[in-house]
N, C-alpha and C positions, 0 to 999 in steps of 0.2 A: 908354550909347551915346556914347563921348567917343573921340578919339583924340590921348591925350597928345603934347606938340610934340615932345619928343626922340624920337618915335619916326616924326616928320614927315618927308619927303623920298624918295627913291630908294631903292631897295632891291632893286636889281641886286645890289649886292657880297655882300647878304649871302646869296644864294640859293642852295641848296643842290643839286648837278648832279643830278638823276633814273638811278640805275642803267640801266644797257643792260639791256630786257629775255631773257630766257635764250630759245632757242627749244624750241616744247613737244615733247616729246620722242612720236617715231614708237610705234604701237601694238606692232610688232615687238619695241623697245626694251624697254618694260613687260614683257612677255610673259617677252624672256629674262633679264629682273633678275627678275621674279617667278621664271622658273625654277633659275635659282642660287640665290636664298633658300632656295626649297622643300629644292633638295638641299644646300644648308649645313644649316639645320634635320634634314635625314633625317639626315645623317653626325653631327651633332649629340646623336641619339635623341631630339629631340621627339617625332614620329610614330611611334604603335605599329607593330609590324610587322605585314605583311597590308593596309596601310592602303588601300589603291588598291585589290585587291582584292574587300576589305569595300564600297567605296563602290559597288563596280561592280557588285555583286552587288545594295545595296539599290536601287541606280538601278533595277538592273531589273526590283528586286520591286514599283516604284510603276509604272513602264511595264505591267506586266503587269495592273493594276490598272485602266487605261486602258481605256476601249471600243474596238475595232477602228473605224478609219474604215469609214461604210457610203456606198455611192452612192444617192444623194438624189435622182439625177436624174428614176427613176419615179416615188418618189414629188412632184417637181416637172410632172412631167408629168399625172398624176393632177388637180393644184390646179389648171395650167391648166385642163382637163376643165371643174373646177367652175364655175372663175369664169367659164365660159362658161355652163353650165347655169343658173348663178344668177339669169342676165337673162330673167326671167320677165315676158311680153306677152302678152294678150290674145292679137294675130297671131301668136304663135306656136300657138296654137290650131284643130287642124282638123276641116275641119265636114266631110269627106267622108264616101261613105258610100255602100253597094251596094244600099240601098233609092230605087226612085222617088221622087225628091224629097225625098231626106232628107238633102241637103246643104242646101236650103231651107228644110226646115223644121225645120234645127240653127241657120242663121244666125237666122231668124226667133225661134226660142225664144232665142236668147243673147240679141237685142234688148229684148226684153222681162226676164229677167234679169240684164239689162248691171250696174247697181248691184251689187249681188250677189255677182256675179263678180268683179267689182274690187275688190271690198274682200276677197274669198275670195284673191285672186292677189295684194293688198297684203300681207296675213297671210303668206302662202308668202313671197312676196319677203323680209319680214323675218326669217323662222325661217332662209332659205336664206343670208340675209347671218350671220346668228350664229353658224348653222354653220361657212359660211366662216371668218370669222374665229378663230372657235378654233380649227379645222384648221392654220390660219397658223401660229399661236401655239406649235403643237404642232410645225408642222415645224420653225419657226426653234429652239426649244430643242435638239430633235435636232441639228441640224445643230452648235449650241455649249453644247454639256452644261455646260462650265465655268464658262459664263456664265452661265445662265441654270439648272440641274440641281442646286441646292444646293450652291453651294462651298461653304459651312462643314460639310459632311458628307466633303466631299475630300479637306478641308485635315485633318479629323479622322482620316481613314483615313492620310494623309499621316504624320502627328504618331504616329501609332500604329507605324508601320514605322520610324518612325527610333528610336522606344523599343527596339522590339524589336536592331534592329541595334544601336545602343547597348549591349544587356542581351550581344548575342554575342560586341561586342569586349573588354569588360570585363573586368579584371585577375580572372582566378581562372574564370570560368565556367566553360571546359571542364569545372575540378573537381568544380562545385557541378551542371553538367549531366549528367556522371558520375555524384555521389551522388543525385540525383534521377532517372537513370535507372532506378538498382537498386534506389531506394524502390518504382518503380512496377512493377517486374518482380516484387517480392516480393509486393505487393500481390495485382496480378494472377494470379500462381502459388499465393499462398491463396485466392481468390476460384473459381479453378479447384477446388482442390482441396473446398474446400465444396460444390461441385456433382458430384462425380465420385463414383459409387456404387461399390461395392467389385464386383468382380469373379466370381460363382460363380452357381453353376448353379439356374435359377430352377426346372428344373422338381424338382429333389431339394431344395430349399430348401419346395416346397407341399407335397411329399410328406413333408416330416419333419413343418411345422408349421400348413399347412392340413388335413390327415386325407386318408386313404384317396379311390380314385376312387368305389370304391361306395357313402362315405359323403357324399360331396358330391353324388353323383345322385340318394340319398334325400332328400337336405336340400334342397335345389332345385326337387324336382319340383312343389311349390304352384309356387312361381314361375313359371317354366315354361308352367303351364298356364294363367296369364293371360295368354297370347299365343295362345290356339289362337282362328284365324279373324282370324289379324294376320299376313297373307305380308308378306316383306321388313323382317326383325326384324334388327339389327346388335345383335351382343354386345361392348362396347368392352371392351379389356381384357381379352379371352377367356384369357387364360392356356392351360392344358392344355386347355381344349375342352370341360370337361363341362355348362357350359350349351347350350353348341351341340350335343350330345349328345340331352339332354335337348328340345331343339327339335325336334330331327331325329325322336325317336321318337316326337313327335307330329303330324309332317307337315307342321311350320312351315317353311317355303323362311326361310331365315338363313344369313348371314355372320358372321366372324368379324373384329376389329383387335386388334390385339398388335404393339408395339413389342418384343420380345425376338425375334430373329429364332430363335434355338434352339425357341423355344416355335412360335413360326408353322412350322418346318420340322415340329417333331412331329405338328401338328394337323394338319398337311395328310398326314401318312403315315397316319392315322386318317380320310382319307376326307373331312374338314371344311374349307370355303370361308375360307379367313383372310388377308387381307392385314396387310403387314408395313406399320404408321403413326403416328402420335400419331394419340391422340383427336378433339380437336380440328381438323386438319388436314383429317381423314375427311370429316368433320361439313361441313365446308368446303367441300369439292371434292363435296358429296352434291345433288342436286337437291331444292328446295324440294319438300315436300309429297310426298315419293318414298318414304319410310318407312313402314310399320305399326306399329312397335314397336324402343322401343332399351333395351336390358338394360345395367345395370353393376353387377357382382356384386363387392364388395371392391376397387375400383377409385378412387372419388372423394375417397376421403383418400390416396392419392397424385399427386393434381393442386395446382396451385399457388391461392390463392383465388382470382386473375385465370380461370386456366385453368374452374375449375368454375362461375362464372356463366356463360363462354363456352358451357360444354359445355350448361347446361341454355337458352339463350338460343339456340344452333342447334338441339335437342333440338327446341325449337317451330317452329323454323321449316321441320325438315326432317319430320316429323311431319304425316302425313295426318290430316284431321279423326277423331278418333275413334279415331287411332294413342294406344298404352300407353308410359309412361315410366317402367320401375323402376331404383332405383336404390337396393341393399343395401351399408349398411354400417358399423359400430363407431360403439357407441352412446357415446358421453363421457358422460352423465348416469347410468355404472355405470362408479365408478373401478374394480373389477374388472378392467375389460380395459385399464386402463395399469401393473397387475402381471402381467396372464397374456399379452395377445395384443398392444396397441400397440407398444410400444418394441420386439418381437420384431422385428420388420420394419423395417432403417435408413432404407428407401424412404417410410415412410411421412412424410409432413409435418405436417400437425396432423389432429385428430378433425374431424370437421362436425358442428354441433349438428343435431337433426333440425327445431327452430326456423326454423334461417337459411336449411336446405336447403328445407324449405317454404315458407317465403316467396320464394324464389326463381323456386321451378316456380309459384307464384299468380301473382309478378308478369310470368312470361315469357306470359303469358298460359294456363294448364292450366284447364281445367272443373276439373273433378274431383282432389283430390287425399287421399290416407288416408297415414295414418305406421301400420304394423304392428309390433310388438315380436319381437323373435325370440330362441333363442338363450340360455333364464335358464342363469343357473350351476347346477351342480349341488348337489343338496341338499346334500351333504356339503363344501361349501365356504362355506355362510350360516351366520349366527349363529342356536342354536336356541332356541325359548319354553321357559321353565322348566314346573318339576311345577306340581299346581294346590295342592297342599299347602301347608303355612305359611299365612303371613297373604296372606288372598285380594289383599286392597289393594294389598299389596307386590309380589306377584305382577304383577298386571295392570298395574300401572304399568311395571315392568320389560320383561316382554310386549309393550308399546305402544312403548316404547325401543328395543326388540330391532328392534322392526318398521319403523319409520324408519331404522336402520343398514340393516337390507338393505334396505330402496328404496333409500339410497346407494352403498351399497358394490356392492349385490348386483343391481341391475336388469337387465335383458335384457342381453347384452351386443352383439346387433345391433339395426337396425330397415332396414325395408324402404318403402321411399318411393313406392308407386303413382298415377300420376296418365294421367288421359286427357285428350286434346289435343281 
């Protein structure tokens, strides 16, 4: 802390004049320097084309994102209301009253419960203040969502639209949105086409490869007649009608559902009750507890496995106590019928084991439930037991071999699923 001598004395001359300050330049001014910049830079090709545009489009996709202003004023009128109510007194208390003397003797009885009361009307006072206050609480945020509504969820929705508009202006996208359009139109137009069944005629399709009518009404008729004394029997999946046939001649009142309109137009020129539906849908729009009996003859391996716990889980519920629920069809524990009868039919989707199908109808709640076998192949298709000739030993072992192939190969090739509700 020293101050050398030659540097002692006056020091006017050496003092350096302070510039004249500039005056700060008009907001105007800014404005149209900024906007010659902008358009030296346009003519320039800074800015992609579209650029304004673009901007204006996302501006308005975060606008839209905005809650509408609502008016507040009722419900400000409302809090008024409360915080009027809130002021809870004794005196506000009235002891009147259309009995002789029974404003006297409500004053008198408060007298003597006065403590009481007061501390019953402190307890209100305070619940009626807490209420308040969060009500408050609740309208001030309404009123400033940005403030008080989670900004960092805003700002995130915010952050996210300008990605996206980013991703639109971006060198190439059309192309890449282009090629990604036709990925997913391809996609889609296989996804169709795995659902779209071929095209012919359902009812020459049963007649080639379910058998004759007369032989379906023989085969049937046990069935059938586990409905007699069960009115309002739905056969889902009626196809041509012959279980509904077979009802009929035993004086069961039944309808028919059938999704193939061609098939519901037949059934009905034969005199038989059939709407055109899905399964399920029926089952749906059907009144609780409205049914005696629901028939599905070859029908439940062409529902999806969603669809077929659906069908047996409405099955119960539309099902009157003591209503029958059969349900016949392709037994998978005899590969038999995935060389002769599964794969024939493109409609079909998978087998139902008669396991899973059982446990289903137990767990929808059924009393009662049997698995029937139906349907063996014909002898002339199983593998047959040797002579008893030769060596006995060899024989029966063989024999015993034979006979484990057909329980595989060769087992029933339906079963029938009986259960009461």
């Amino acid at each position: 802390m020293f101050a050398p001598e030659h540097l002692a004395g006056p020091v006017d001359s050496l003092a350096v004049p302070s510039p004249t300050p500039e005056p700060a330049p008009s907001l105007d001014d800014l404005v149209e320097r900024l906007r010659e910049r902008v358009e030296e830079r346009r003519r320039a090709g800074f800015y992609p084309e579209h650029l304004e545009s673009d901007l204006d489009a996302h501006f308005h996709r975060i606008v839209a994102h905005r809650p509408d202003p609502y008016d507040y004023g009722e419900l400000e009128e409302r809090m008024r209301l409360l915080e009027h109510a809130v002021g809870i007194t004794p005196a506000r208390i009235s002891y009147e009253s259309g009995m002789p003397g029974g404003a006297a003797l409500h004053r008198t009885i408060a007298k003597i419960v006065s403590r009481q009361t007061a501390g019953v009307l402190e307890q209100v006072q305070q619940l009626g203040n807490a209420v308040r206050d969060v009500l408050r609480e609740i309208v001030v945020i309404l009123q400033h969502p940005n403030a008080h509504a989670h900004p960092e969820l805003l700002g995130q929705v915010d952050a996210l639209l300008e990605r996206v508009a980013a991703f639109e202006r971006a060198p190439g996208t059309g192309a890449a949105n282009a090629q990604l359009g036709r990925r997913l139109e391809n996609v889609e137009t296989t996804l169709a086409d795995s659902r779209r069944m071929p095209d012919f005629d359902d009812e020459r399709f049963e007649d080639q490869f379910r058998g004759a009518r007369g032989d379906l009404l023989e085969r049937y008729e046990d069935l059938a007649q586990r409905f007699v004394g069960h009115d309002d029997v739905v056969d889902l999946g009626c196809g041509r009608g012959e279980f509904l046939e077979l009802l009929r001649k035993h004086g069961i009142d039944a309808c028919g559902v059938e999704i193939d309109q061609r098939l519901v137009e037949a059934c009905i020129e034969r005199g038989l009750k059939v709407e055109r539906s899905d399964a399920v849908e029926w089952l749906q729009g059907a009144i609780d507890g409205s049914l005696g009996g629901i028939s599905m003859i070859q029908v439940i391996e062409h529902l999806s496995p969603w669809a077929r716990a659906e069908v047996v889980r409405l099955a119960a519920e539309k099902l009157r106590p003591g209503g029958k629920l059969v349900v016949e069809t392709l037994n998978p524990q005899s590969l038999y019928i995935f060389a002769r009868a599964f794969y024939v039919d493109p409609t079909h989707t998978t087998p139902v084991h008669p396991a899973y199908l059982e446990f289903l109808v137990r767990q929808a709640g059924f009393a009662e439930v049997a698995i029937e076998w139906r349907s063996p192949p014909p002898d002339t298709e199983t593998l047959q037991s040797v002579d008893a000739g030769g060596d006995v030993g060899l024989v029966h072992g063989v024999n015993e071999n034979i006979a484990r192939l057909n329980e595989l190969l060769f087992s029933p090739q339906d079963y029938a699923l009986v259960a009461t509700r």
